[in-house]
N, C-alpha and C positions, 0 to 999 in steps of 0.2 A: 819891433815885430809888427807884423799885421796880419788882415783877414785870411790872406794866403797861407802864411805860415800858422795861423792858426788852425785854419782848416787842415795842414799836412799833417798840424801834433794827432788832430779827431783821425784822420785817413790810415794814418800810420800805426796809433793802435788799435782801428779795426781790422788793419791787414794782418796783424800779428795775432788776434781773435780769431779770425776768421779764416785765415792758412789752416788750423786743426781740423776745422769741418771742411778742408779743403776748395774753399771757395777762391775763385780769383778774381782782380781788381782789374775793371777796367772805366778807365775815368774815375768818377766818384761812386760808379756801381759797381759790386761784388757779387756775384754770379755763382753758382752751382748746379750741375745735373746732374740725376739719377738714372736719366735716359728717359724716364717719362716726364717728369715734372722738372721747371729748371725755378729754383728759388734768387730772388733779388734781394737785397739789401741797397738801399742807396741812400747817399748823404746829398740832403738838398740845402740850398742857400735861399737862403733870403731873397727877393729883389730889394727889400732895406739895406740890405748888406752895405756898410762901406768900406773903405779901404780901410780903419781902422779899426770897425766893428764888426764879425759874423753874425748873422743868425742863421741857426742851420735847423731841419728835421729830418726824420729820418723814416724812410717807405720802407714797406715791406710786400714781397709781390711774388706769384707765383707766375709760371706758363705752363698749358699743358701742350705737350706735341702732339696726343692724339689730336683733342681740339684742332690746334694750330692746321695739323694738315685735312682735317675735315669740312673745317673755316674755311680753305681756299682763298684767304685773304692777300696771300703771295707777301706778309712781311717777312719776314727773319723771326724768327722766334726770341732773338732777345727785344725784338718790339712789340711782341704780344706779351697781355698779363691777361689772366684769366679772375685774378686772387689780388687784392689791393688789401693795404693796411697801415696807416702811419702810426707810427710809435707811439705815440698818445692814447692808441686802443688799445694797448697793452696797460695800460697802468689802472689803476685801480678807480679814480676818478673819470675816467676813459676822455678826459680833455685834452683835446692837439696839443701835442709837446713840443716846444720853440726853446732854444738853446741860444742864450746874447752870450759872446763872446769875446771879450775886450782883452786881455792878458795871457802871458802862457799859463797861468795857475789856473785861469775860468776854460782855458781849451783843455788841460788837463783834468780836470773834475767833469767837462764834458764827455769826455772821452771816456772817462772811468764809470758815467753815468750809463752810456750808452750803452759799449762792451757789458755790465749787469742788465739793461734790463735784455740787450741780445740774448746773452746766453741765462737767465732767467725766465724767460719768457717769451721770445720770437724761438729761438730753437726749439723746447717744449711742443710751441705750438705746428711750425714746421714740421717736426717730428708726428705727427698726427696727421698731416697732411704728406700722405708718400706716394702718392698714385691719384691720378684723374678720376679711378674710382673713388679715391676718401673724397675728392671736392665734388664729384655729384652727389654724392654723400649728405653732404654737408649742404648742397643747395635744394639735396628733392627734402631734406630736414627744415629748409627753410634758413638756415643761415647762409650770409653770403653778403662778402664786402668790399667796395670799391670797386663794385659791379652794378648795372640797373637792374631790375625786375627782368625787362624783353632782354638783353645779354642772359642771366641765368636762364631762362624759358629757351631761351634759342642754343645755347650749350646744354645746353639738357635732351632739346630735341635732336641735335644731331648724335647725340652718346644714342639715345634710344634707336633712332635710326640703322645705327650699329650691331645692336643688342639684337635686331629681327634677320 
């Protein structure tokens, strides 16, 4: 076996995680909208990667549509994130989490690491985040991640913009 099929044993029990909250797979990102907010999941790779070894992390990432069409950015909205978070901010140590994967037993325990702290802890927090509202929320509060200071200020100002 190798990095590829390693990474399919991690893919393939996220997709089976993540069908319940109805998220769909496309590439290595798993996707979900509520109509306003669309949530990411993505399984990243290493550039260490080799054919033999993975290393992989795992984002987490929100988009708003209101934003999105406010933005005028003209992307697609699954290439806007408003909301960034690698799996490492989840854990209690809050240190980036890297996953070496050299066998099907370490893509398994991968897998099974992931899938808990997903539904442990990214859905939880998802869950609290359900509307554009909760993340200006969350940013006129002062939290706010994998975003700069002027992104929060300037998504804040076009929500207000709204609000008059």
């Amino acid at each position: 076996m190798n990095s590829k099929d390693y990474k399919k044993v991690i893919t393939d029990k996220l997709t089976s995680e993540l069908k319940e909250r109805h998220f769909k797979k496309r590439g290595n990102v798993f996707s979900f909208s509520n109509g306003d907010l669309t949530y990411f999941i993505g399984v990243q790779s290493s550039q260490s990667s080799t054919v033999d070894v993975l290393k992989l992390t795992v984002n987490t990432e929100i988009a708003s549509a209101i934003i999105s069409k406010l933005d005028d950015i003209s992307l697609p909205i699954e290439h806007q994130r408003h909301y960034n978070r690698r799996i490492g901010s989840y854990l209690d140590d809050k240190q980036d989490k890297w996953w070496t994967v050299q066998s099907i037993n370490s893509a398994e325990k991968a897998a099974s690491e992931i899938s808990g702290i997903i539904r442990e802890k990214v859905f939880p927090n998802f869950d609290t985040l359900k509307s554009t509202s909760d993340l200006a929320t969350l940013w006129r509060d002062g939290g706010w991640l994998g975003i700069t200071e002027g992104q929060r200020k300037h998504y804040l100002s076009l929500l207000e913009n709204v609000d008059k």
